[in-house]
N, C-alpha and C positions, 0 to 999 in steps of 0.2 A: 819363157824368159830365160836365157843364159846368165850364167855369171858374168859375163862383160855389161850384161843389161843392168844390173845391181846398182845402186847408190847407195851411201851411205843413211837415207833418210828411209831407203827402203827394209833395211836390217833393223830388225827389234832386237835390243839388248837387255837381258835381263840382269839389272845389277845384284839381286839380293832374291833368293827361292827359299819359301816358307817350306822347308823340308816335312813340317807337320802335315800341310796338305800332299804330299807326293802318295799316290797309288801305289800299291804293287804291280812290278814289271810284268806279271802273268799271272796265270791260274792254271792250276794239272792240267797237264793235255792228258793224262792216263795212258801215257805212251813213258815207260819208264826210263827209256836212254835219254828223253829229247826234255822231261824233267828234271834226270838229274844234272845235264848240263845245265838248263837253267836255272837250277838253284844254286850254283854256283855262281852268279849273280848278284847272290845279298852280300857275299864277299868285300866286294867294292866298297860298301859303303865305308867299313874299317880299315882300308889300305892307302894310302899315300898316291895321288894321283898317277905318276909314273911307276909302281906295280901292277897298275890295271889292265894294264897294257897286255901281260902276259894270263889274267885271268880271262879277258875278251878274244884274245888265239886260241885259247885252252874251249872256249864256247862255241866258237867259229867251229874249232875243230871235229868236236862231237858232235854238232848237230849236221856238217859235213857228212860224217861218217854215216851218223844218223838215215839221213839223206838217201846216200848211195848202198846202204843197208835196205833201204824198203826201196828204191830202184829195183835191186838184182831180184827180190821175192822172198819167201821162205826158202 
């Protein structure tokens, strides 16, 4: 199904999330770069929706890095 296939009866909206029940995003991979970008993560919950912006780049990027770090080898 595309997005042009979409209706609006097909979209769940959620108006109100008991943040009580929300899980944690992860659990240690034991890989210590690819952790501490995601801990970088619990950030958000304290920042203003429009600086999150720059903590989810900041994530992207090391785990990016991350990435192309175990690509090339030791």
């Amino acid at each position: 199904m595309s997005d042009e296939d979409l209706e609006i009866d097909d979209v769940l909206v959620l108006e109100e999330v008991n943040t009580e029940l929300a899980l944690a995003v992860w659990e240690p991979t034991g890989d210590i770069g690819i952790d501490a970008a995601l801990d970088e993560l619990t950030q958000l919950e304290d920042l203003p929706p429009g600086e999150r912006i720059a903590v989810y780049e900041g994530v992207h990027r090391q785990l990016h890095q991350r990435l192309a770090d175990l690509s090339t080898g030791p």
